[in-house]
C-alpha positions as CSV (number, residue, x, y, z in Angstrom):
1,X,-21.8,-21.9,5.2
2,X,-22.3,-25.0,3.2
3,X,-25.1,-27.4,2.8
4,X,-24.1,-29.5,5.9
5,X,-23.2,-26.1,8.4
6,X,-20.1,-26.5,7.9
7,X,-18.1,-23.2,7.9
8,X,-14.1,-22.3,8.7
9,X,-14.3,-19.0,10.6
10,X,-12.7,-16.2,8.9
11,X,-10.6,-15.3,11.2
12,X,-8.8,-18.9,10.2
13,X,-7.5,-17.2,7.1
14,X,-6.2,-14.0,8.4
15,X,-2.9,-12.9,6.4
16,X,-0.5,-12.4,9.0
17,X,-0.8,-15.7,10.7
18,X,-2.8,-18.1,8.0
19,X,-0.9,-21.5,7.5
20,X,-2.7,-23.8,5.1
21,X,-1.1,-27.1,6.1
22,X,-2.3,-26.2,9.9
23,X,-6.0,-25.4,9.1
24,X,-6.5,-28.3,6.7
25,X,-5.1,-30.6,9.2
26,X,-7.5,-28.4,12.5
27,X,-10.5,-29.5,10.0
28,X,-9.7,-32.0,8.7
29,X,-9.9,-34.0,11.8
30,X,-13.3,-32.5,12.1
31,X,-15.3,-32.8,9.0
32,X,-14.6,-35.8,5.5
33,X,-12.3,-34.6,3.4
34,X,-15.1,-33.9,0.7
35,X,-17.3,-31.1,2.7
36,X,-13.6,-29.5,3.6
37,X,-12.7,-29.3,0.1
38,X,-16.5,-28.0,-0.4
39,X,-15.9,-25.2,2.3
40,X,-12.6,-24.3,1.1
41,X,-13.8,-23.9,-2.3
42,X,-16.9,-21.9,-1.5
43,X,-14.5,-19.2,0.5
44,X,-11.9,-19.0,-2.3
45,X,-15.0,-18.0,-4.7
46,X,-16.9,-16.1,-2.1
47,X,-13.1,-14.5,-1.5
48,X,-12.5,-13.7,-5.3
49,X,-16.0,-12.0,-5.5
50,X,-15.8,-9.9,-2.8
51,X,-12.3,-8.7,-4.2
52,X,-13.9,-8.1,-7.9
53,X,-16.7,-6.9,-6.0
54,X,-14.6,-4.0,-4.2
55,X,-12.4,-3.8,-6.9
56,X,-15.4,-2.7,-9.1
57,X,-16.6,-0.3,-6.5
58,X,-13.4,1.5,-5.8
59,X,-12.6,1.6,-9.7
60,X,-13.2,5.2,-10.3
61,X,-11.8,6.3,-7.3
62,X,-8.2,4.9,-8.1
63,X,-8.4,6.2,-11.4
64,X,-9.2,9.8,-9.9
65,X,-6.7,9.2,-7.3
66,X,-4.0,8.4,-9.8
67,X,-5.1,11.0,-12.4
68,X,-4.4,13.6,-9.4
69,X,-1.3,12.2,-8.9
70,X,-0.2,12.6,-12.2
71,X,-1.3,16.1,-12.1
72,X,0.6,16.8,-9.2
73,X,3.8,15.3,-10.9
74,X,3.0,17.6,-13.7
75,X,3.4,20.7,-11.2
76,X,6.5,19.8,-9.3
77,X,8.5,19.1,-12.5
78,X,9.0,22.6,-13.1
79,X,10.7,22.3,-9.6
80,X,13.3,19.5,-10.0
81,X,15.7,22.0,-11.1
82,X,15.5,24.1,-7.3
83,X,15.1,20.9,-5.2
84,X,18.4,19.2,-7.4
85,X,20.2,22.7,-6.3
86,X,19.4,22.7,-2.7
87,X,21.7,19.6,-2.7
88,X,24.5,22.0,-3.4
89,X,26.5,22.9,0.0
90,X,25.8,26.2,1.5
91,X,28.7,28.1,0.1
92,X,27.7,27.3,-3.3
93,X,24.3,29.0,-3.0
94,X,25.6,32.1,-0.4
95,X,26.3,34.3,-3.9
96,X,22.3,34.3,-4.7
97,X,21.9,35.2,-1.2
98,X,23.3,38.5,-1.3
99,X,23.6,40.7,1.7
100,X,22.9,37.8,4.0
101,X,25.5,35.4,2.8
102,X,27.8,38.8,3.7
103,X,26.8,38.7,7.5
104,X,26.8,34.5,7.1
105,X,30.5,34.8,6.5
106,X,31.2,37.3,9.6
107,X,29.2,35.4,11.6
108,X,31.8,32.2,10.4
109,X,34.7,34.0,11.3
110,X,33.8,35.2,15.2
C-alpha cells in the first residue's frame, strides 16, 4: 500500500489471466496516473524481493536437490547398456533366456 492507500490487489496480477493494458486502464480510471505508476512500481520491487528473497531461502535446497540428481545419473549410467537392449525385439533376447525362450517358442507354434 502506498502513501495515499492506494493498493492493486494481487490477485490483479495472477499469471494465467494478468493483462497489463486491462489493469492499467481498471485503475487508471480510478486513481492520477502518478500514484498508479507509484503502486505499480512498489509491487514490481516488492515482487523482485520476495523472489530474491525465496530464491535465497531455497538456495541450498536446489543445490542438494541437483547434486542428488547428479548422483543418481552417476548410477543409472552403468545401466544404459541393458535399458538400450531391451529395445531389441523379443527374438533377439530369447537366446539369453535359455530354457524359457524353448517353451516361448512351443508355446508360438500351438
Amino acid at each position: 500500500m502506498d502513501a495515499n492507500g492506494l493498493e492493486i490487489p494481487a490477485f490483479e496480477f495472477d499469471g494465467r489471466t494478468f493483462d497489463a493494458r486491462e489493469v492499467v486502464q481498471r485503475y487508471r480510471k480510478r486513481w492520477p496516473l502518478k500514484e498508479l505508476q507509484q503502486g505499480l512500481s512498489k509491487h514490481h520491487e516488492d515482487t523482485r524481493k520476495e523472489l530474491v528473497e525465496l530464491i535465497n531461502e531455497k538456495y541450498a535446497d536446489f543445490v542438494s536437490l541437483s547434486s542428488r540428481m547428479q548422483g543418481v545419473e552417476r548410477a543409472l549410467k552403468p545401466l544404459d547398456h541393458h535399458w538400450k537392449n531391451q529395445e531389441k525385439s523379443p527374438e533377439t533376447c530369447t537366446p539369453s533366456w535359455g530354457p524359457s525362450s524353448d517353451r516361448l517358442k512351443k508355446l508360438k507354434t500351438l
